[in-house]
C-alpha positions in Angstrom: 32.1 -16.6 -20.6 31.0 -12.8 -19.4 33.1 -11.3 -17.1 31.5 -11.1 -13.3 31.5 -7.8 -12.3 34.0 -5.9 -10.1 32.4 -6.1 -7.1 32.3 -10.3 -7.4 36.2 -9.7 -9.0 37.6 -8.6 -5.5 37.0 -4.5 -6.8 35.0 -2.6 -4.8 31.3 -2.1 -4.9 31.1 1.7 -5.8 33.3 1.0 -8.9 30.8 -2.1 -9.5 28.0 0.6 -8.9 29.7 3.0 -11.3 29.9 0.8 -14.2 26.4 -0.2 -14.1 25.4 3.7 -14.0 28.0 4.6 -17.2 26.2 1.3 -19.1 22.6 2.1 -18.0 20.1 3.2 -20.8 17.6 5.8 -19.8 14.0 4.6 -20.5 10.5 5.5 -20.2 7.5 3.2 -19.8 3.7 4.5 -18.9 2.5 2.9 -16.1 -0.9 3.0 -14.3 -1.1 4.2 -10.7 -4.1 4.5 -8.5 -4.5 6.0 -4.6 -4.6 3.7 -1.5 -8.0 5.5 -1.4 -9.4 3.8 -4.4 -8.1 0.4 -3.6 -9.8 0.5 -0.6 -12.8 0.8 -2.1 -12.5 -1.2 -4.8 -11.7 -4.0 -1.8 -14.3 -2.5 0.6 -11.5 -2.2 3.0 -13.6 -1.0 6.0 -10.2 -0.3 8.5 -6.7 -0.9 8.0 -5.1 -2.3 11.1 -1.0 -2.1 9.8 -0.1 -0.2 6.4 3.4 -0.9 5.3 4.5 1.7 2.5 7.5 1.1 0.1 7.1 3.6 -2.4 11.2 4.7 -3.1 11.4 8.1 -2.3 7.7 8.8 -3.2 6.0 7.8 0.5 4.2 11.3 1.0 3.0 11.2 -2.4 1.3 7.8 -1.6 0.3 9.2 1.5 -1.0 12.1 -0.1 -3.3 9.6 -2.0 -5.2 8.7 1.2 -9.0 10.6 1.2 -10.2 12.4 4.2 -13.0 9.7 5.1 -10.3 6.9 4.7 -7.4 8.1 7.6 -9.1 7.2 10.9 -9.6 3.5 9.4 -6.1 3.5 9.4 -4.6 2.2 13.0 -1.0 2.4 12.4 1.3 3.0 9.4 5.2 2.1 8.9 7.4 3.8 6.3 10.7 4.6 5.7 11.3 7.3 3.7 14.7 7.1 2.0 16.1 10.4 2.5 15.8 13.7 5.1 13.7 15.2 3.2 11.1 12.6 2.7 11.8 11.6 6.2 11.2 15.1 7.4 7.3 15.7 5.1 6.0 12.1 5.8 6.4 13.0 9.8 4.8 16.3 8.9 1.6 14.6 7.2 1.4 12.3 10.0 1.1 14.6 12.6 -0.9 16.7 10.9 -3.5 14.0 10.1 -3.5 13.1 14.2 -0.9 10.4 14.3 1.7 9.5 17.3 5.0 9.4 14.9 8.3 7.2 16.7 11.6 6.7 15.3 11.7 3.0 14.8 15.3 0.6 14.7 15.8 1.7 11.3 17.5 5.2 10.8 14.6 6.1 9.1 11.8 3.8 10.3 9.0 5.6 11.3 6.3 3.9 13.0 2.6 6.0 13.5 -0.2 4.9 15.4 -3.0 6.9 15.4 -4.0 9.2 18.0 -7.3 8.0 20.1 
């Protein structure tokens, strides 16, 4: 029978966490990725009321994705970006793109609602 790991042993979870990391193989895979802009229109999304993004530390770069013509069909967007850094250029693009940013009940919930 396999052993249950540390964490489900009584150990703690950052030594389960670091056992996992020291037995983890690296690996790459191809993927395909498109923009938020091209699914829309591929859809024929005519306005998004709510957009929910959960892209891992990689929310302004799906942002980033959105064309011109496509942001004010967007009413309001929630992220949470999963560091400061991320946390600090989403709110930037926001803004910058004419959306009301609010800190929302997560630590880094953001909640935007565009601008009328």
């Amino acid at each position: 029978m396999a052993e249950a790991p540390a964490a489900h042993r009584g150990g703690n979870v950052r030594q389960a966490h670091e056992l996992r990391r020291r037995d983890a193989v690296e690996r790459t895979c191809s993927v395909r990725v498109t923009t938020l802009t091209r699914v829309a229109e591929r859809q024929q999304v005519e306005s998004i009321d709510l957009l929910r993004i959960g892209a891992r530390h990689a929310d302004p770069e799906v942002l980033r994705g959105v064309d011109d013509d496509l942001w004010p069909r967007i009413r309001r967007i929630v992220v949470e970006p999963h560091d400061e850094d991320g946390l600090a250029r989403t709110k930037m693009l926001l803004r910058a793109r004419e959306y009301e940013v609010a800190q929302g009940s997560g630590r880094r919930m953001l909640l935007a609602r565009r601008c009328a």
